[in-house]
N, C-alpha and C positions, 0 to 999 in steps of 0.2 A: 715587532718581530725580533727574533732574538735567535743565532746563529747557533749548531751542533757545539763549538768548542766555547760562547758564555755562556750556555745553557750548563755543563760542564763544570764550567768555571766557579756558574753562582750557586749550585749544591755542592756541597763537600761531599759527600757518600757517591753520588752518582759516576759511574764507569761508563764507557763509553761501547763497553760488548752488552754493558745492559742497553743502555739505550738502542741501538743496533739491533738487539733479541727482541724488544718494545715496539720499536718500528715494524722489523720483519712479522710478529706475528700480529702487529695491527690494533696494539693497546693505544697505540700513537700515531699520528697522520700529521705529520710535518709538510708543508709544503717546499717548494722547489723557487729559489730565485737567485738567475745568473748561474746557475748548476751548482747553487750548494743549497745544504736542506736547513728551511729555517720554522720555525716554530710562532704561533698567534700565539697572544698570551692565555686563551683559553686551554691549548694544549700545555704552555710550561706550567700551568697550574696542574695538571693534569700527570704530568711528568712529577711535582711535586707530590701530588699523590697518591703514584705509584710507587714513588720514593720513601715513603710514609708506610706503605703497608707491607715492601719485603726489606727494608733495613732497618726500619723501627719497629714493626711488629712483627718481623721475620717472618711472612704469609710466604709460604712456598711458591716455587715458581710456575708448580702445575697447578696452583689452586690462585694465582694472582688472575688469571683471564676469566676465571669464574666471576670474583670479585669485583670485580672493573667491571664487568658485563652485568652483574647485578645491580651497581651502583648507578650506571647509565640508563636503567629501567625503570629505578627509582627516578633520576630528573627525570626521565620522560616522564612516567608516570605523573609528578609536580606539575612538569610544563602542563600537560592535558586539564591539571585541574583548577590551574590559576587560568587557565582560557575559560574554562567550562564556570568557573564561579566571574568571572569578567563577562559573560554571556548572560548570565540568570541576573548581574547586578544592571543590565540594561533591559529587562523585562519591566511591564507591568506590575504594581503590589501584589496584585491579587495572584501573578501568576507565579512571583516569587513566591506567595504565601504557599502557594498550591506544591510547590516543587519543594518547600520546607518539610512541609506536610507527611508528604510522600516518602521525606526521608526520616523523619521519626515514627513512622507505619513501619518501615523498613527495618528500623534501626531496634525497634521493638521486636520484630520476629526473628531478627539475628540469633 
């Protein structure tokens, strides 16, 4: 976990009204411990790269929750399908063959 001011500390670019703008409008979910707000390392990655996309690629600030919200739909999207292929790889041959099958029927009428 890693505290508002090393969080700060370890991006050089990062200000502290962004981070605040980040929190408040919910690109970031910090948690709370001892009443000050500290960060999983999944979010300082996260902070990272948001960091990434309005000071190195200058994404505006009205189009950065777009981005972020697209980005998060894609891992969801991932996560669903590293399940769904973890599922089909505990089937039967025949029924994995069936659901291969199925998807080049598919992938043909595309």
């Amino acid at each position: 976990m890693m505290r508002v001011d090393e969080i700060i500390e370890q991006i050089a670019d990062l200000q502290q009204s962004d981070l605040d703008a980040w929190i408040s409008e919910a690109l970031i979910s910090p948690q709370e411990d001892a009443g000050a707000l500290v960060f999983s390392e999944v979010e300082c990655a996260r902070i990272r790269l948001i960091c990434t996309l309005r000071y190195d690629l200058e994404v505006d600030e009205d189009t950065l929750p777009i981005i972020v919200s697209l980005l998060d739909q894609l891992h969801q999207a991932r996560q669903r399908l590293f399940k769904l292929s973890a599922a089909v790889a505990t089937q039967d041959k025949l029924v994995q063959a069936a659901i291969l099958n199925a998807i080049e029927r598919q992938t043909k009428t595309d």
